[in-house]
Every structure is written in C-alpha cells, then in structure tokens.
C-alpha positions as CSV (number, residue, x, y, z in Angstrom):
1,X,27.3,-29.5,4.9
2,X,27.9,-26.7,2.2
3,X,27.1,-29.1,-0.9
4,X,24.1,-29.7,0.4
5,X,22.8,-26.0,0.4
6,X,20.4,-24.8,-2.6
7,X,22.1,-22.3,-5.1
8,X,20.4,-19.8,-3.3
9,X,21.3,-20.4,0.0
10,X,25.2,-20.7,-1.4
11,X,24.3,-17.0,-2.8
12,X,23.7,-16.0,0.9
13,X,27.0,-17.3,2.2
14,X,29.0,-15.3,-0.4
15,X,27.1,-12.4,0.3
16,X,27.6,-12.3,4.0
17,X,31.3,-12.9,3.2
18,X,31.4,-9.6,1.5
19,X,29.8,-8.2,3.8
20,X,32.1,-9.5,6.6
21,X,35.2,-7.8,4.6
22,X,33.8,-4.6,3.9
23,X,33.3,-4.3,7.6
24,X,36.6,-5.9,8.0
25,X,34.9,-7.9,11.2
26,X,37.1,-10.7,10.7
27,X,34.7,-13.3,10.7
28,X,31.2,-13.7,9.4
29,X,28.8,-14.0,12.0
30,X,25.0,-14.4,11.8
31,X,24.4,-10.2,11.4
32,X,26.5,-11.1,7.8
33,X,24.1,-14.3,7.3
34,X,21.2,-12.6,7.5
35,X,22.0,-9.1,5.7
36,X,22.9,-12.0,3.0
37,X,19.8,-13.1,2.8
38,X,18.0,-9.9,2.3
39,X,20.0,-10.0,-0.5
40,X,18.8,-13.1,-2.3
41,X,15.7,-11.9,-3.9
42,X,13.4,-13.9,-5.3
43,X,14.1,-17.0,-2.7
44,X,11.5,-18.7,-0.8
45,X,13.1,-16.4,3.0
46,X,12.1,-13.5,0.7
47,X,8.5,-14.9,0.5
48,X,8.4,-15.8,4.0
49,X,8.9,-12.3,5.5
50,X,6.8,-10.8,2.6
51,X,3.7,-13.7,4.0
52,X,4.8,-13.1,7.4
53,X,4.2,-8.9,6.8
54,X,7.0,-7.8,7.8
55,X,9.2,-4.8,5.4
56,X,12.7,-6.0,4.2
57,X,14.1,-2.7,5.4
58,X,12.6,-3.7,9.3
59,X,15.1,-6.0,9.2
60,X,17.6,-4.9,7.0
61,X,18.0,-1.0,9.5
62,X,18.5,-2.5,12.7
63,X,21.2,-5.7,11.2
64,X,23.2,-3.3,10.0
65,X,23.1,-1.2,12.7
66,X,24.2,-4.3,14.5
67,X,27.1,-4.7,12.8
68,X,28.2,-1.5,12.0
69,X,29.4,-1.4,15.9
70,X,31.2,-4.3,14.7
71,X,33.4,-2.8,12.3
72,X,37.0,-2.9,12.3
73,X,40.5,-3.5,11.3
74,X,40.6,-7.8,11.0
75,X,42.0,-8.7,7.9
76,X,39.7,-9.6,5.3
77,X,42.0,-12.8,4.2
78,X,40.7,-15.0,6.7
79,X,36.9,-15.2,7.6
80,X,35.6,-17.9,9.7
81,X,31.9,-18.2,11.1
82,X,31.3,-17.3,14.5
83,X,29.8,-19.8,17.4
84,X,26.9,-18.0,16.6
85,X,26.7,-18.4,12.8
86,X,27.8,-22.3,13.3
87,X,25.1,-23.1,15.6
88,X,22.5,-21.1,13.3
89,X,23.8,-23.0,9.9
90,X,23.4,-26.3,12.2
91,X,19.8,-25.3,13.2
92,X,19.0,-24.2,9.8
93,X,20.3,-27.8,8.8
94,X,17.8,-29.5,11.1
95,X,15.4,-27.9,10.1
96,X,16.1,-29.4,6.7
97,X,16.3,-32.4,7.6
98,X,13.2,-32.4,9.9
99,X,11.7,-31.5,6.6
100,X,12.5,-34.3,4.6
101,X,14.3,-31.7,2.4
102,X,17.6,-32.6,0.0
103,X,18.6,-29.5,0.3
104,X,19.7,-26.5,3.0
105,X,17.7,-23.5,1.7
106,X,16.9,-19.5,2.5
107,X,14.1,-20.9,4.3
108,X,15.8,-23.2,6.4
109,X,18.7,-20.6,7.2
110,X,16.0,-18.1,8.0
111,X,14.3,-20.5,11.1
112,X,18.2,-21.2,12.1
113,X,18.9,-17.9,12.2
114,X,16.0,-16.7,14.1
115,X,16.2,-19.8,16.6
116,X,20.0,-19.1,17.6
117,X,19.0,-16.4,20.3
118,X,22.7,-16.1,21.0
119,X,23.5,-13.8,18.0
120,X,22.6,-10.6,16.8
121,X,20.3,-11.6,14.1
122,X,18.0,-13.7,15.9
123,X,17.8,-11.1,18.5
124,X,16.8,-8.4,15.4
125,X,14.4,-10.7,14.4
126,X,12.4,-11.5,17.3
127,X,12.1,-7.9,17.8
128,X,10.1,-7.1,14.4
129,X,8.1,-10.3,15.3
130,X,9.8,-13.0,13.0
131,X,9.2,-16.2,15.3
132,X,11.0,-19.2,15.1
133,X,8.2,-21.3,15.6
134,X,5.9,-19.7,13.8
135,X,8.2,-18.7,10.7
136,X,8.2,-23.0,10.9
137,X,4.6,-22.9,10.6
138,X,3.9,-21.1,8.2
139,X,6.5,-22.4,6.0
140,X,5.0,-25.6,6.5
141,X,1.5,-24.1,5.0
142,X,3.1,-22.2,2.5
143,X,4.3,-25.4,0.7
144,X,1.2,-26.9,1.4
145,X,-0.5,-24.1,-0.8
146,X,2.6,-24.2,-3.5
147,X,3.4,-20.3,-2.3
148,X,7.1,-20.6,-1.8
149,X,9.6,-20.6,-4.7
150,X,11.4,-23.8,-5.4
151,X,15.3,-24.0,-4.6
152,X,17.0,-26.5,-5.5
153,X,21.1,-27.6,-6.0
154,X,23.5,-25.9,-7.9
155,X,24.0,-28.3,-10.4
156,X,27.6,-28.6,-11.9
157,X,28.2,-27.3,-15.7
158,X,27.5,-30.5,-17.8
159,X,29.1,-28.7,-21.1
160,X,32.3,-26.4,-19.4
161,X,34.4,-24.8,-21.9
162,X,37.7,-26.1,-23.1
163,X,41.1,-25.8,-21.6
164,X,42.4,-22.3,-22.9
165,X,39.2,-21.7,-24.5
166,X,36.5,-19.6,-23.3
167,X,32.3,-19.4,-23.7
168,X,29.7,-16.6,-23.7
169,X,29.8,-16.7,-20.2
170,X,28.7,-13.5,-18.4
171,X,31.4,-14.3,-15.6
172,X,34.0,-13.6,-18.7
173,X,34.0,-9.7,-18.8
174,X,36.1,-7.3,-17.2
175,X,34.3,-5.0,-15.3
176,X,36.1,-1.7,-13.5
177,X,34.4,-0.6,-10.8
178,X,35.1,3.1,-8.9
179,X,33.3,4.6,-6.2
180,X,33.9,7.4,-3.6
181,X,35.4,6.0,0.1
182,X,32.1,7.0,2.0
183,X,29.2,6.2,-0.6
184,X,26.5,4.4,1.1
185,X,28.1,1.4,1.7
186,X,24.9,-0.5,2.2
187,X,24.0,-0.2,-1.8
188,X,27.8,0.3,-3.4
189,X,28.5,-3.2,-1.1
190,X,25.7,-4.8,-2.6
191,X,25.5,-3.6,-6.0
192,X,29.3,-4.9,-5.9
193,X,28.3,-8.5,-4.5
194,X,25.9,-8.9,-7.2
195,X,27.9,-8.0,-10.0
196,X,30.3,-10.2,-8.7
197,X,28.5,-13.5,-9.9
198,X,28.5,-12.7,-13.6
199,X,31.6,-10.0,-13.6
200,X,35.3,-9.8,-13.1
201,X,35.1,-7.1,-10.5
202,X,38.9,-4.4,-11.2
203,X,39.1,-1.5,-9.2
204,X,39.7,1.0,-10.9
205,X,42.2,2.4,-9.4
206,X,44.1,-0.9,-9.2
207,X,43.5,-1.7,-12.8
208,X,45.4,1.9,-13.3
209,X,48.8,1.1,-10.7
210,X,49.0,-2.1,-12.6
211,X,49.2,-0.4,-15.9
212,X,45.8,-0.5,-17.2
213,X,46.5,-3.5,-19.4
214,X,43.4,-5.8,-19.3
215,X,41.0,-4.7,-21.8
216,X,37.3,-4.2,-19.6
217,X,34.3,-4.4,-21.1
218,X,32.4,-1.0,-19.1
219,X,33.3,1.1,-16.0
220,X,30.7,1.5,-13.5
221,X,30.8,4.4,-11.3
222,X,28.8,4.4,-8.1
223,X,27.9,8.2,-7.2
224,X,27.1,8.7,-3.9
225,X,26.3,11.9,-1.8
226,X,30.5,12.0,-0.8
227,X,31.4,10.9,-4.7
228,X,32.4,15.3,-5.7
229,X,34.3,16.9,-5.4
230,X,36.8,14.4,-7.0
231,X,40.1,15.1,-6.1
232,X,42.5,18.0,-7.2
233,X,45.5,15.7,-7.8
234,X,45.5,14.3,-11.1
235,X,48.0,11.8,-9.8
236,X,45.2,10.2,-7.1
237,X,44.9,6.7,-8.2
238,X,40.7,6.6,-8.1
239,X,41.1,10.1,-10.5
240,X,43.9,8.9,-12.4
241,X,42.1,5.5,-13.0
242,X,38.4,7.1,-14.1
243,X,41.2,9.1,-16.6
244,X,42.6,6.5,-18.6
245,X,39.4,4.7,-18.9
246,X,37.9,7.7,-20.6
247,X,40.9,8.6,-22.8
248,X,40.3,5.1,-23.9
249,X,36.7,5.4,-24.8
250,X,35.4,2.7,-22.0
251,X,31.7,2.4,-22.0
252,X,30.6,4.2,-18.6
253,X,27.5,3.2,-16.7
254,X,26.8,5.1,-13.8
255,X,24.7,3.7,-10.5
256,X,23.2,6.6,-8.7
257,X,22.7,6.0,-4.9
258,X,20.3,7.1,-2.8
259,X,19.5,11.3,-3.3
260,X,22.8,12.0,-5.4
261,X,22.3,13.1,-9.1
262,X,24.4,13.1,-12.2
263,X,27.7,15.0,-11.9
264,X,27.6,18.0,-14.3
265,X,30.5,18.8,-16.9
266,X,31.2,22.1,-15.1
267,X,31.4,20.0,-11.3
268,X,34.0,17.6,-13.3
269,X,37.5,17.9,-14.3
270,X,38.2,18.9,-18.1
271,X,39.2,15.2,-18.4
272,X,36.3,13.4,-16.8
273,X,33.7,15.8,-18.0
274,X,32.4,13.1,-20.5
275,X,31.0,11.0,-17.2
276,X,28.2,13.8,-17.1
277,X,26.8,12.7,-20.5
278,X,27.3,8.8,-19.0
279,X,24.2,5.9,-18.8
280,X,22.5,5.7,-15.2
281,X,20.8,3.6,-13.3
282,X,18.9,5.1,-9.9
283,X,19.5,2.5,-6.7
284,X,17.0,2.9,-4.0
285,X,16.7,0.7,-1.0
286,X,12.6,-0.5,-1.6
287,X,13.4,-1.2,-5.2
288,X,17.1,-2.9,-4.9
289,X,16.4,-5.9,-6.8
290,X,14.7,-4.1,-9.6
291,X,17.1,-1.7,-10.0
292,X,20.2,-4.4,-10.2
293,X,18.2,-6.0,-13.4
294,X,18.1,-2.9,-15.4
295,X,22.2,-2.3,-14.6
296,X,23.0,-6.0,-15.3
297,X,20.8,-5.5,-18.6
298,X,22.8,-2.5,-19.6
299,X,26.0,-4.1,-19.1
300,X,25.1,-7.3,-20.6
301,X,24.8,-5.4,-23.8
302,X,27.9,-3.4,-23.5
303,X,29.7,-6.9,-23.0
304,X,28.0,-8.3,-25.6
305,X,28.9,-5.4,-28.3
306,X,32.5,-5.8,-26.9
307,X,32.9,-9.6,-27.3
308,X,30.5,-10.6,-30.1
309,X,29.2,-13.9,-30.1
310,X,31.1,-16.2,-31.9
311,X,30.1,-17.6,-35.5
312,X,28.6,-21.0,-35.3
C-alpha cells in the first residue's frame, strides 16, 4: 500500500516514526500519524484544517498530550503500527480509492484518521470539531474550486549518481546535532525530523566517542530553557563533543526554542564561549514551518561553502 502514498503522505509516516522513538512507545500508533501530519506543511491536510478553521496547535496540544502518557522504555529498533493506525491507513486508502485518486495523500490519511474512533487521534479530532464526514465534504468542494495543493508520487531519481561517486545532493552533508536532554521536545524532535531529509543527522556527542573523524559541514545547537548550565565535567560527552567541534572551527548555527535566548560568553565555559557570538534561528510553535526555511537556508550555504560545486 505504501508505494501508493504521495511524497507527502510518505513524509508523514517518517515523521510519526520519529516521533514514535523519541517517545520510545514501541510502536507508532495513530497519535504519531497525526502529530506527523501537522508536520507536513504545505500539504493539502494542512489546507483542510486551515478551510475547516480550526488552529494547528488545537490539535497539535491535546495529541501530544495523548501520547506523552504513552511514553516509555520500548525499544526504538522495532516499530510496528498499531490496530488503530492499520485500520486508519486502510480507511484513509478507501477514501482514495472512493476518490478515483492514484495516490494515498495527507488528505486521505486525515479522513482515515478522523474516522478510526478507536484511536487517540480520531478521538482528538472530533473534539475540536474535525468531522469525518464533513472533512469528506469539503475536500470534495475544495478540489472542485482548485483550493487544495496537488500531491502527487515520489517519483524515483531518473539521473542517480554513480557508484562511488557522489552529487550536490543536500542529503550529502554531515550535520552534528547537540541539544540539552529536556529541551522542548516538541520543536528539538521536529526541527530534527526535518533536517533529517536533506542532512546526515551525528550527535554530537557520538561523533566525539567515535573519534570525531567524519568531517561535518555545521553544528546545530538547539537551546532550550534546560540547555545552561552546561556541565562542569569537561569529560561529559555532549560538552566534550560541542569542544572539539569548536577547536576545529565548525560553522555553528544555533536554533533557539521557545523563550530561551543566546548563551552569553560569561554563562559559557572558556572553551565554548565562541557559541555566544554563533548564527540563530528563533523556533516558535505558530511559525514552525517558517522558521525551518530560514535554518535550512543558513545551512545550505554553510554546506555549500564547505563542498563547492564541482567544475563543469
């Protein structure tokens, strides 16, 4: 069934997974599904709830509140879909179909999703007043008036790169990634999932026990209300990590979550007080999308002054 969803809708899935082993729920049930597709922006479920008047973070405050009494100790290894999610990716595929649509898309996994009554999301759904039937409806009309945003397949590469060789691909760069163990998961989670399709996610501190010997591209930090103080020990891996990539000169681009502000030299130790003169980007939950365009901008320019083109 999974070829047959839109690129899209194949962006949700990934992002519930991550979702799903952050939470370390052990499977991804349809709470992960739909905090996934929150996270799609741009897609025509996006434009449903906008036309249907209902705010993003409506639905986004109770989900998570769903499955943060969810959260545990599974391991993250193996993740399969709940009897919930299955039934709401088979409802979303009728819809499809009843449709006449090629393709499984956000909208159609939005009407699954709020027709399986059995899981959480559907539950959070019906109580901000997102209707199966109606959410059907007005889809229907919305085509009709050319409002929704086409999806369509993820069509395979017709020009991939040679074996051993390599292309400007954005997927290509090494990117480390630190943040504190507390920070807002909602936006460091996120900000991480989205990275993740152009970016070779390293954290930092497991770049550092390996040795530190791939070459990355930029260190993101995510700064939090919980990020300082950093910790005494020079020898903590996070610490030790942010250490070596500044003794080497890494480009540092910080994401700034919710009220927290840049670190000052005098709150940071002697050899992390150049993060204080660091890039930032500002992430707030009503501008998400936004917000993840200016940081991918940033860091596409600091991958593209540390791999330069090729000459033709």
């Amino acid at each position: 069934m999974f070829e047959r969803f839109s690129a899209e809708a194949s962006d949700v899935l990934r992002a519930a997974q991550g979702y799903s082993r952050r939470a370390r729920t052990g499977d991804v049930g349809t709470e992960h599904l739909l905090l996934g597709l929150l996270d799609v922006p741009g897609s025509a479920a996006a434009a449903v709830v906008e036309l249907l008047d209902v705010p993003l973070d409506d639905v986004r405050r109770p989900t998570e509140a769903a499955l943060s009494e969810r959260s545990g100790h599974a391991s993250p290894r193996r993740m399969p879909f709940t009897t919930a999610a299955k039934q709401a990716l088979e409802l979303a595929r009728r819809e499809s179909i009843e449709l006449e649509d090629e393709h499984v898309g956000t909208d159609h996994l939005l009407v699954g999703l709020a027709r399986c009554h059995d899981g959480a999301a559907g539950q959070v759904l019906a109580a901000v007043g997102v209707d199966a039937d109606r959410t059907h409806q007005l889809v229907l009309d919305a085509r009709r008036r050319a409002d929704l945003p086409t999806e369509h397949l993820r069509q395979a590469d017709p020009h991939p790169p040679p074996p051993g060789g390599r292309r400007g691909s954005m997927r290509l760069g090494r990117l480390l990634v630190a943040a504190g163990p507390d920070d807002v998961p909602w936006a460091a989670g996120r900000v991480a999932d989205a990275l993740a399709q152009r970016y070779r996610l390293t954290d930092v501190a497991e770049w550092a026990a390996t040795g530190a010997t791939s070459d990355p591209f930029a260190l993101l930090v995510v700064v939090g209300p919980t990020f300082l103080p950093l910790p005494a020990d020079p020898d903590d891996a996070v610490r030790r990590g942010l250490a070596i990539a500044v003794a080497r000169d890494v480009p540092v681009v910080v994401a700034l979550i919710d009220d927290a502000t840049m670190p000052t030299k005098a709150e940071l130790p002697d050899d992390l007080a150049a993060l204080a003169d660091a890039d930032h980007v500002t992430f707030l939950p009503d501008a998400f999308s936004e917000q993840v365009r200016r940081l991918v901008d940033r860091l596409k320019a600091l991958l593209l002054a540390h791999e330069p083109p090729a000459a033709p």
